[in-house]
Phi, psi and omega in degrees: 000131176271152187308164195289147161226170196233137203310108177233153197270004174174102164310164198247161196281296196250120175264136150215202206201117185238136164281118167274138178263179185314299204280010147251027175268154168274192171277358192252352146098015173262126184313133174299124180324319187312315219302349172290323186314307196271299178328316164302291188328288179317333211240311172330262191300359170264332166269334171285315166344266199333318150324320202246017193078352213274159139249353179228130197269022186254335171275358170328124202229059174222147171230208192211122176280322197202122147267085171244172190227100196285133168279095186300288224200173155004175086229133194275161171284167198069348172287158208242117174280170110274113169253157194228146161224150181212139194272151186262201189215155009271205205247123168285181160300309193249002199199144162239128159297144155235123196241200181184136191241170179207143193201157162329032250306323190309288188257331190121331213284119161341102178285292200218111175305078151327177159168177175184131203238117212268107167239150197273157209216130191243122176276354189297306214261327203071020184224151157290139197242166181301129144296135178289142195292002163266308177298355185258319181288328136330297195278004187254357183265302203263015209264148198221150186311151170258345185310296195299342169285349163113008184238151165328113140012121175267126180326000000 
């Protein structure tokens, strides 16, 4: 059954559906604060991959500046997450936010709230390079407020 959902005026690009296994449980019988992270990673590369032409992520013309993970509510094991990611807007030259969401498949209810902030990258060079003008047009398409999501207005 899918979580209940509420009309929105612009849908996130990307879904997938996380199971919690045993060995993400904490000692408090709970999904681990870490265990989002690798969840991020994943929603990470199920939207850029596409973007960029790639199937392989070792070819990837990115690094990760900054990861945090605000924590809602609970999750027992055996419970089936939905995370969602959207790049927010605006946009930077060299860096984009990304943001990522997770809610309850079951009930709806919001866990945890994600972002990471994405700078495109020449591994040739060692410097950060302009995001490319197909890719900054994708992500200015699919770029969604970061405010109703609880983060600050971006500079």
């Amino acid at each position: 059954m899918d979580a209940p959902t509420m009309p929105e005026a612009h849908p996130w690009p990307v879904r997938r559906r996380f199971f919690v296994p045993y060995h993400d449980l904490d000692v408090l019988n709970h999904l681990n604060h870490a265990a989002y992270f690798p969840m991020m990673e994943t929603l990470r590369c199920d939207y850029y991959l596409p973007l960029t032409g790639r199937t392989d992520p070792t070819g990837l013309d990115i690094i990760i500046a900054e990861a945090t993970c605000r924590y809602l509510a609970p999750v027992a094991y055996g419970a089936e997450l939905i995370g969602e990611v959207a790049p927010a807007r605006p946009l930077g030259r060299t860096s984009f936010t990304l943001l990522y969401r997770f809610h309850d498949a079951r009930t709806g209810a919001p866990v945890a709230r994600g972002r990471t902030v994405v700078v495109t990258y020449d591994y040739r060079t060692g410097t950060k390079s302009p995001i490319p003008s197909d890719r900054r047009r994708r992500l200015e398409a699919d770029a969604v407020d970061p405010v109703p999501e609880g983060w600050p207005p971006l500079p």
